[in-house]
Each structure stands twice: as C-alpha cells, then as structure tokens.
N, C-alpha and C positions, 0 to 999 in steps of 0.2 A: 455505613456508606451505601447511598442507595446503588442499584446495580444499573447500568447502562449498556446499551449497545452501538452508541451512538458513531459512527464512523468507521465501526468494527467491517471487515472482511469475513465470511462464512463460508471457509472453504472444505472443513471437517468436522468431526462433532469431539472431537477430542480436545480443542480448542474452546469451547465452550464451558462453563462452569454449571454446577449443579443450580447454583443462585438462577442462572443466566435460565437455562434450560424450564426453570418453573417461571420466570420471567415471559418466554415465548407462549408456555402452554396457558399462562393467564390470560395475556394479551390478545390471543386467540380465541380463550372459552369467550371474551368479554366483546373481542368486536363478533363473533358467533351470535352471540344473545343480540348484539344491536341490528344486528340485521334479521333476526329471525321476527324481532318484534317492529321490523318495519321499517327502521332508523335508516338515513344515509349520510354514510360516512363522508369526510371529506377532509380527510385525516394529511394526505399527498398531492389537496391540490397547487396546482403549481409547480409538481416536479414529474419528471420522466424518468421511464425504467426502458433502457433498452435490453434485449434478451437477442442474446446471441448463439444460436444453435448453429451446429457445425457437425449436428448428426440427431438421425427424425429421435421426434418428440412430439408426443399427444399431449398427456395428461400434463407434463410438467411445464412445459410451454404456456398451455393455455390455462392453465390454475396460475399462474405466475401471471399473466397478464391480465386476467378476470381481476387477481385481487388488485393490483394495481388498479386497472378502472374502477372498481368496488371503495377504493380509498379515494376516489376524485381527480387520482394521477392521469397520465398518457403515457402511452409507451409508444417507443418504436423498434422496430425489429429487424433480424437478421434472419430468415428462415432455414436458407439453406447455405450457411457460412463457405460450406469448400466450393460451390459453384457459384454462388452472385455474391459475393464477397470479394475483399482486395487481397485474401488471404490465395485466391488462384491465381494473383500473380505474381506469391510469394511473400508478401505481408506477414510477420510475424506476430506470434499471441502479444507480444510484450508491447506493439507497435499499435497495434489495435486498441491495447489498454490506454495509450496513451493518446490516439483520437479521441477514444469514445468519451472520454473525461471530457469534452470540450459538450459534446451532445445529451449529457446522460446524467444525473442524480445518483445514479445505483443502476448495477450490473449484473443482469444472470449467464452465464455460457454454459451451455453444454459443448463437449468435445469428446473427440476416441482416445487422446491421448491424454494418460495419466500426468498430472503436473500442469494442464495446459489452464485451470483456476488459477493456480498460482502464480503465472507467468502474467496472466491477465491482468491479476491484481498486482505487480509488483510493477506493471506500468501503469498503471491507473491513481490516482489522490483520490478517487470516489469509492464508494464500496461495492465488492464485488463479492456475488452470492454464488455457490457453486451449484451449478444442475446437474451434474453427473460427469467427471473425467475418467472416460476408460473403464476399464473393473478397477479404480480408486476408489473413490468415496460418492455419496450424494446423501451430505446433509440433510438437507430439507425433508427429505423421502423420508430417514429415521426420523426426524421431528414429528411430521405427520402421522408417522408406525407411530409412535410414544404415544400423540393426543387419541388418533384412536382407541390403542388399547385402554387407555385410562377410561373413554367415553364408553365400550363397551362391556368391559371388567369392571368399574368402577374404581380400579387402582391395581397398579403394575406390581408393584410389592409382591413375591409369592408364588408368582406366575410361571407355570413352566413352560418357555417358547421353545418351538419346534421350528427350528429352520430347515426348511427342505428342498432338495432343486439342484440347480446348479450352486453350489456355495464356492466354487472356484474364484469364478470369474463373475460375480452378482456384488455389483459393488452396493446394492439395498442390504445385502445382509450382511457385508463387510461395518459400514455404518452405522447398522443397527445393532451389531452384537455390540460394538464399541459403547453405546449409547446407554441400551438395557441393560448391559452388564455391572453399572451405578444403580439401576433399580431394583438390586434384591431379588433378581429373575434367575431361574436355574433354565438350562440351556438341550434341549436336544437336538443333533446335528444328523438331519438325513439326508444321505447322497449318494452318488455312486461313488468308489472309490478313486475314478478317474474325476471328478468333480465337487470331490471334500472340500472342506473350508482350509486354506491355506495353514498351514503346521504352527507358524509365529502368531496368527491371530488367537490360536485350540492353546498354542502352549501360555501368552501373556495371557488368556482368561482363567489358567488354571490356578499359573503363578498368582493372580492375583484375588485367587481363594472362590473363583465363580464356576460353581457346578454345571460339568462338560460330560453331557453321554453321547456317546458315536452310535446310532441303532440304522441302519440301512433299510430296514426295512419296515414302508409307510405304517401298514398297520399296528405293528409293536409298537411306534413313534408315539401313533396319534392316541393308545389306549391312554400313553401318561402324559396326554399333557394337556395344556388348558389353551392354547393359541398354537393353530399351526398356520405358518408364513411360507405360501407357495411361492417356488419362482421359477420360471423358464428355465430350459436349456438354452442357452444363449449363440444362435448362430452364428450372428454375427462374429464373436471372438476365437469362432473354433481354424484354426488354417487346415485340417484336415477333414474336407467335405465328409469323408466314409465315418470320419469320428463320430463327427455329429450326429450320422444317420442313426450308429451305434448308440448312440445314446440320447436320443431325444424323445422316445418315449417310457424312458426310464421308471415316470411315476403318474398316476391318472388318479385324482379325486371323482370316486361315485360316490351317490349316495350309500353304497355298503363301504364307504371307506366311512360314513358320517355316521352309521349303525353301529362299525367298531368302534369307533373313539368314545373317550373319556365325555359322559355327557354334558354339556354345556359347550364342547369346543367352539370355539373362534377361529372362521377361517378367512386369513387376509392372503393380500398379492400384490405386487407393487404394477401388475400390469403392464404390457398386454398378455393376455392368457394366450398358448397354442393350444396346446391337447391334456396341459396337465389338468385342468378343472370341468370337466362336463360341464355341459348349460345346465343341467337338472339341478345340479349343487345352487344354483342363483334363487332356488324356493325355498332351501332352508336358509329358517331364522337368522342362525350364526353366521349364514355367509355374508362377511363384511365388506369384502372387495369394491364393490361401489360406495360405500357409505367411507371407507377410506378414504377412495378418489377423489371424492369431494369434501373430505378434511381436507386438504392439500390448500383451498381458498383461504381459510380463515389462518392456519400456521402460516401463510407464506403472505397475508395479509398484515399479520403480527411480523415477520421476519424485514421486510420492506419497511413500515413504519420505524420501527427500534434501529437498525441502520442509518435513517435519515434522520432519526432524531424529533420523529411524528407521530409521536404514540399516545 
C-alpha cells in the first residue's frame, strides 16, 4: 500500500512512520534537485498556508512561507498572535482552529504553550503542521536535523549525536532524539545538570535498546562523536532571571573545541546562536548551521505538499 500523507496533522514525530519519514526526505531531495536545476514548482498552486505565530520566529516562519511560495501557494499570516490577533481578546487555540478552516488549506502555529498544536488541530478539518509548542515538540526542525545529517554524513546509520545545550527545555532536541533514535544513532547527552534532557526521554531511549552517555563536559563529548547539535540556553523559559545568568554561558564552541573533536565532526543548531558558537566556527568546513537552515525550505516544501495531497 502506498504510503500517504494526505490530510494527516504533523504535530510530533512519534506520529509519523518510518515508511512516512523516508517518504518526506525523498520528496524533499526530489523537489531540492527541481529547483537547483532551475525548475518551478507549482505543486500548491491555488492553495493557501496560513502560519500562525504566537511567539517570534525567523527561521521557521520564513522557510514555512518561502516553500509555500516556492510550490505556487500563498500564504497568509498571523505574525504576532498574542498582540494583533482575536486571541487578546481571549479567542481560544480551538476557536482559531475553527476559523482559520474557512481561510486556510493547511496550518502552521507556533506557540509558548505546550498542546496548543493540538488544540488547533482538534478544531480545524484542515491540516495542521506544528512549529514549535513550548519545550514540546517541533517536528519539522527534527525532519530538517534528519535531511541534513543524511546530506552531510551521507547516512544517519552509526552516527554518534551529541546533543548539547540546554536539553531541558529545547524542544529541537526533544524531537530529534525521538526521531534519530529509529536511525541506528547512539546518543551523547551534554549539559549542565540543571539542564539535562528530561529522565522519561534518557530512561524510554534506554529501554528501548538506544545507546545513552551523560558526558558534561563539551570536549570529552565532542572527542566521540561524529555530529554535535548546539543549542541555546533558552531565556525565554527560565522564571528565575539569576538562573539563567547562572547558566547561560555554560558552553562556548571555538575553534580549539573543533581541534579537539573527533575529525570529521558536524556541527549543527537549530538557531538563533547567543554565545554558545563563535563567528570563527562559521569558516570551518563542518560547520552546518546555515546549510541546515536552509534545508528547512525544501522538508517543509515536501511537508505542505504530502498534507494537501500535491506532491
């Protein structure tokens, strides 16, 4: 039976099937190649994506709306949800789900609150992509993490990821261990101890037979492993200001962090950088961080089409 997405909701990655999952990264290498050799797509025309943000958003906003115009679609948007939105005058996610069905094809939201994908989609008949709720999930991000690694590894199989940062409250790496952890990937987790990867994620990777090292400290990390995946200390979620101060320069990539490591490393980020990656890191080779960023068009160009059934 061939595999479809058609009408599906993308609110996690644990939802998704391995079929499904090499499903996206084909449909991605494939309209990738049609655009690199010139081609224009018009895969979405006659449909609309609106994308509803409800807390700031660069990268995923505007890759979300690129590929939508990149496929022939139009979008329309919601920039700043809690202030020019009906949601300040107490509008509910679920209420919103159930306008936006009248203006919309397909649905992206980011939000602060965990669940607030799902509440979208449960009032919506259209399909609803999740951008990030809270420290939940954000799909898309791990799809995009997956298609790069494969693009710059040449395959995920074997690979030892290094997750490092804040693992608490970084729903990039919430998502992606879920993701990776079907690819045969063994796991290094570095953080501060006030900022580990939550115990039920460490303990269901274990149970489930996928090799988990706790190493706290960056350069022991990065000697064993083939991919390290920076992430912020994440302000916005901390409620205690002096915490934060405490711990936000926890971990700094130099170039003598790129001297120790394992040679070949890969180093990604889900973006925006504060102070964990030096500018100097952006001249070596492996740093992938931009070349991710810009995966994020063609997955998320694949994600839109296979939901509306235009792929």
């Amino acid at each position: 039976m061939a595999t479809s997405l058609l009408g599906r909701d993308i609110l996690d990655v644990q939802s998704l099937s391995n079929e499904e999952v090499k499903l996206i990264m084909d449909t991605a290498a494939r309209f990738e190649r049609a655009m690199d050799n010139g081609g224009r797509l018009m895969n979405m025309a006659g449909k609309t994506l609106a994308t509803l943000f409800f807390e700031p958003s660069t990268r995923t906003r505007l890759s979300f709306e690129t590929a939508m115009l990149r496929l022939g679609g139009s979008v329309i948007s919601v920039a700043d949800g809690g202030g020019s939105s009906s949601a300040k005058k107490g509008e509910t996610v679920y209420d919103t789900g159930k306008m936006i069905e009248s203006y919309a094809d397909v649905a992206v939201i980011r939000h602060p609150v965990t669940g607030s994908a799902a509440e979208l989609a449960a009032g919506s008949c259209k399909p609803v992509i999740n951008g990030g709720d809270g420290a939940g999930q954000h799909p898309t991000q791990a799809l995009l993490d997956l298609y790069t690694i494969i693009k710059e590894k040449g395959q995920v199989e074997g690979q030892t990821i290094c997750l490092a940062g804040d693992l608490k409250n970084g729903r990039t790496v919430h998502s992606g261990a879920a993701l990776l952890a079907r690819m045969g990937v063994k796991f290094v987790f570095t953080a501060p101890e006030a900022l580990a990867m939550p115990e039920p994620i460490t303990e269901s990777l274990r149970k489930d037979g996928v090799s988990v090292e706790i190493i706290p400290d960056l350069d022991e990390a990065v000697a064993k492993s083939d991919v390290l995946y920076m992430t912020r200390i994440q302000k916005e979620r901390f409620t205690d200001p002096a915490e934060y101060e405490r711990l936000k320069g926890s971990y700094e990539v130099t170039m003598q962090t790129v001297k120790n490591a394992k040679p070949g490393l890969t180093i990604m980020h889900p973006l925006p950088r504060v102070t964990e990656i030096k500018t100097e890191v952006d001249e070596y080779a492996g740093a992938a961080y931009f070349r991710q960023a810009a995966n994020g068009v063609p997955v998320r160009m694949a994600l839109l089409s296979l939901v509306c059934g235009c792929e």
